[in-house]
N, C-alpha and C positions, 0 to 999 in steps of 0.2 A: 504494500500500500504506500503510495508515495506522497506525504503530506507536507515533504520538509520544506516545501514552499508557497502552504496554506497560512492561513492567517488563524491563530491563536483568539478562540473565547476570551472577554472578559466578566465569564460569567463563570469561574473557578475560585473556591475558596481553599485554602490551604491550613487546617487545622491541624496536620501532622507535628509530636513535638510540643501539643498545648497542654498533653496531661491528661489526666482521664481512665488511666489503667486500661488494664487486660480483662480485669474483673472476667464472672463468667455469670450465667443464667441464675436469675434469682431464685431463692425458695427452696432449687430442688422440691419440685413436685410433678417433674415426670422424672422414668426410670431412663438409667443413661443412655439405654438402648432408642428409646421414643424419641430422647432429643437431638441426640446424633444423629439419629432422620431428620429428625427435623429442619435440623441447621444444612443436612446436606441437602434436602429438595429446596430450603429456600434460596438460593444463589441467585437465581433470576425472579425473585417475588414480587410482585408489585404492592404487595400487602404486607406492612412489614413484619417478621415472623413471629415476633413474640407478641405481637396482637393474636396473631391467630393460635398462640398456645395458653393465649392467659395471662401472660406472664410481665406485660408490661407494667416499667413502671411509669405514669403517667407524668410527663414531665412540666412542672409549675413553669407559669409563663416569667414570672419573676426568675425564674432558671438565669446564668448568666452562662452566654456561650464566649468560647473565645474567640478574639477579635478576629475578622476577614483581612486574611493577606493573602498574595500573589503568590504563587508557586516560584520558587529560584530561576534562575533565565538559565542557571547549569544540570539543571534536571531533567532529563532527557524523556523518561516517562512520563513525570507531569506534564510536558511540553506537549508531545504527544497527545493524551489525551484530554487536552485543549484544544489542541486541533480538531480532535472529532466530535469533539461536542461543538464546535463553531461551524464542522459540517451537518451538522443537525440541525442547527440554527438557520442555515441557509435553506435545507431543503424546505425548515417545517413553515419558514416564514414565505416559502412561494408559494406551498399547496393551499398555506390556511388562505393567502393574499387571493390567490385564486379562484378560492371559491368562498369570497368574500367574509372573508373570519379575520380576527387579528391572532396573533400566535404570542405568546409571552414564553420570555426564552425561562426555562428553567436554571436553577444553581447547582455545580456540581461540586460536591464535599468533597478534598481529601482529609482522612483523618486517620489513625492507627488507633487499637485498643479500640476507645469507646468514647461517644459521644453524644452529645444531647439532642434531640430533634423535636418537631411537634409528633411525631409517633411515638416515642418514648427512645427509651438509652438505645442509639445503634451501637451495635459490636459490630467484631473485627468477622466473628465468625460464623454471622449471618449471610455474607458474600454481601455483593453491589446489590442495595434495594432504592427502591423509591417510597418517597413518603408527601401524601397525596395533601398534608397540613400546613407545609412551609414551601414545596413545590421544587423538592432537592432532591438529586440524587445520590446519595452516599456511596464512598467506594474508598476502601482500603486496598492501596495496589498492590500489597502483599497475594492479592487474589491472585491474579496473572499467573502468578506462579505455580500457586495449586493449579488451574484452570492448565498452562502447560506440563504439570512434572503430574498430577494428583489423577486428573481428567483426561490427560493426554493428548490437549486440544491447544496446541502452539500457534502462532502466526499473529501478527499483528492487525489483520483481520478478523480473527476469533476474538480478539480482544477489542475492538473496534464494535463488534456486536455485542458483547456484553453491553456497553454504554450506551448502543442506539435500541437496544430491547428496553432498558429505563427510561430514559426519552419517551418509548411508543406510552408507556406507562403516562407518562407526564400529556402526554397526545389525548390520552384515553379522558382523564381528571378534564382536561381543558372541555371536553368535549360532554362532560357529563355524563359519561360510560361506566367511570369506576363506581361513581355514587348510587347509580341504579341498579349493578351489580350487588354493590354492599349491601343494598336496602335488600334486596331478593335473597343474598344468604341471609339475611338475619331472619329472614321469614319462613326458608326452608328447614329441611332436611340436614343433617352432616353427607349424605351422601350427594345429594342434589347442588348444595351450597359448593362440594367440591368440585361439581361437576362444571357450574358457571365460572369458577374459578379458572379451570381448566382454559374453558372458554375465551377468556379475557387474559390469558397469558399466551394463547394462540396466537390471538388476535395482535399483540406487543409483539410478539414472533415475526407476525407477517409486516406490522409498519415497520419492522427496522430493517425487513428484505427490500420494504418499497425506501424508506432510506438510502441502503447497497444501491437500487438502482437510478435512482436521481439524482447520489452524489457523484456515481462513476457517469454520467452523463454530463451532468455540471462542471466536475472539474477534471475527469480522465485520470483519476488517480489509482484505479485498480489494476493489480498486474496478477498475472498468469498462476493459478494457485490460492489467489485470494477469496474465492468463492468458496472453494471446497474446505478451508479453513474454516469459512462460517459455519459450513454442514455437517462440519466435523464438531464441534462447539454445542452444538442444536442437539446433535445425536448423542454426545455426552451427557448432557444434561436431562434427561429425558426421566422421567418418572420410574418406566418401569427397568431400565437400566440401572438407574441409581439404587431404588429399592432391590434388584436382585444383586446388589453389591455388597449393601447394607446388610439386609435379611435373609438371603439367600433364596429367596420366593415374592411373587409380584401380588400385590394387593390392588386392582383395579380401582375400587371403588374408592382407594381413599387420594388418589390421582388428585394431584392441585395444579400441575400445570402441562400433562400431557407426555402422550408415549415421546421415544425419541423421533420415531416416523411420522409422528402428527407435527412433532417441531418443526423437522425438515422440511413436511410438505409448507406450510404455511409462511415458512421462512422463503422458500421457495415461488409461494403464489405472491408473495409483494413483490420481491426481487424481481421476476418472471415478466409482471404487469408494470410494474413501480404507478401502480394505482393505489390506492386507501380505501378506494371502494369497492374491491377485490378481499378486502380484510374483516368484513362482515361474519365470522364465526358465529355468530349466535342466530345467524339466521341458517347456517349450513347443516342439513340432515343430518351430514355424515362428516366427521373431522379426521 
C-alpha cells in the first residue's frame, strides 16, 4: 500500500505514555475461559466488549482524560495510520457529499494499557473498537502485531482494514444504524440480539471493502497482494474460526460478528461494487 505521499489526519490523538495501567477485567465474574473468548471475538466490535459482558465500568463525565497531542513526526506506524484514516476521510466525505449528507470525520485514539472513553475503561486487550459516545476509535498498535504473529494476517493492508472496519462502525452511528440495532437487541432474544449483531459487523465489513475500492481509485495506492491481505484478515477473524481455536468446537448461535466466509464475502461485495448500497445486510436472506 503506498501512502508515503498521502496527506496525514489531523484527527489523531496520541494518548500513548499518559498512564493508565495494564489493569485487567473487573470483578472476575466470568470464568477465564468465557472471557478469553470474549476478548478474542471482540477485535473488530463495534460495540465495545465489556458493554456486552456486563462489565463496564461506566465512566463519570467529570473523568479527566489526558491531554490530545500529535503522534511524533518519527513514528512511523503512527504516521501510517494517519494516513489511512485521512483516506477514510476523503472517501467518506464524497459519498456522504454525494448523496447529500454531511460526514463528521471521526477521532482516532492511540493509547496503550487502558483508557477512559464514553463507553467505559478501553483496554489494551479488547483489540481496535469503536465507541459510538464520543465518536472515536481506539487502537493500541501493539494489535498489528498479534493480528501479524497471533492471527497470521500480515501486510499493511490487513492492517489498513482493521481501521477502515471502525470507520464503517462510525459510518453506521452517523447514519442511525447502530442505535436501531441496539434498541432491537435490547428487545430480543440473546440468540437473535446476536444475530443483528452479526448483521451490523457484516455490514462494517463491507463499507471498508467499499472504502479499499474508492480509495485505490482516488488515489492509486494499492499494489499487487494488497487485497488478498485484506481477505486474509477477514478470514482470520471470523467467528467460527476463532471459537474453534478457542474451544475446540463452533457454537453458531452465539456468533457476534460472523463466519470467516460471510466476512470475506461482504468485504468482498463493497470492494467488488465500492457502492454503500451494496452493504445492506439486514435486508439480505442469506449472508
Amino acid at each position: 500500500m503506498r501512502l508515503e505521499d498521502q496527506r496525514e489526519s489531523d484527527n489523531v490523538e496520541d494518548r500513548r505514555g499518559s498512564g493508565g495501567g495494564r489493569g485487567g477485567l473487573a470483578g472476575g465474574r466470568l470464568g477465564l475461559g468465557g472471557v478469553v473468548l470474549a476478548l478474542v471475538v471482540s477485535y473488530f466490535t463495534g460495540i465495545n466488549p465489556m458493554t456486552l459482558l456486563g462489565l463496564v465500568e461506566q465512566v463519570p463525565s467529570a473523568r479527566q482524560e489526558a491531554p490530545a497531542q500529535r503522534p511524533p513526526a518519527d513514528d512511523p506506524m503512527a504516521r501510517f495510520v494517519s494516513r489511512v484514516l485521512a483516506s477514510t476521510e476523503d472517501v467518506w466525505h464524497d459519498i456522504f457529499q454525494s448523496s447529500g449528507r454531511r460526514y463528521e470525520d471521526p477521532k482516532l485514539v492511540l493509547f496503550t494499557g487502558s483508557t477512559p472513553t464514553a463507553c467505559g475503561t478501553g483496554q489494551s486487550a479488547m483489540g481496535p473498537f469503536y465507541c459510538p459516545g464520543d465518536h472515536k476509535v481506539y487502537i493500541d498498535l501493539a494489535f498489528f502485531r498479534d493480528l501479524k504473529e497471533r492471527f497470521r494476517a500480515p501486510g499493511d493492508f490487513a492492517q489498513a482494514y482493521v481501521i477502515a472496519h471502525e470507520v464503517g462502525h462510525h459510518v453506521q452511528n452517523l447514519l442511525g444504524i447502530s442505535a436501531k440495532v441496539q434498541e432491537a437487541r435490547q428487545r430480543s432474544r440473546e440468540a437473535e440480539g446476536n444475530a443483528l449483531s452479526v448483521r451490523l459487523e457484516l455490514q462494517a465489513d463491507c463499507l471498508a471493502g467499499v472504502w479499499g475500492k474508492r480509495t485505490a481509485t482516488m488515489k492509486d495506492v494499492l499494489e499487487p497482494g494488497d487485497l488478498e491481505e485484506a481477505l486474509t484478515a477477514a478470514t482470520a477473524i471470523g467467528d467460527d474460526r476463532l471459537q474453534q481455536q478457542s474451544r475446540g468446537h463452533i457454537v453458531p448461535e452465539s456468533f457476534t460478528h460472523g463466519t470467516s466466509a460471510q466476512r470475506v464475502r461482504w468485504f468482498r461485495r463493497g470492494f467488488d461494487s465500492g457502492d454503500m448500497n451494496q452493504c445492506n445486510t439486514f435486508a439480505a436472506s442469506a449472508l
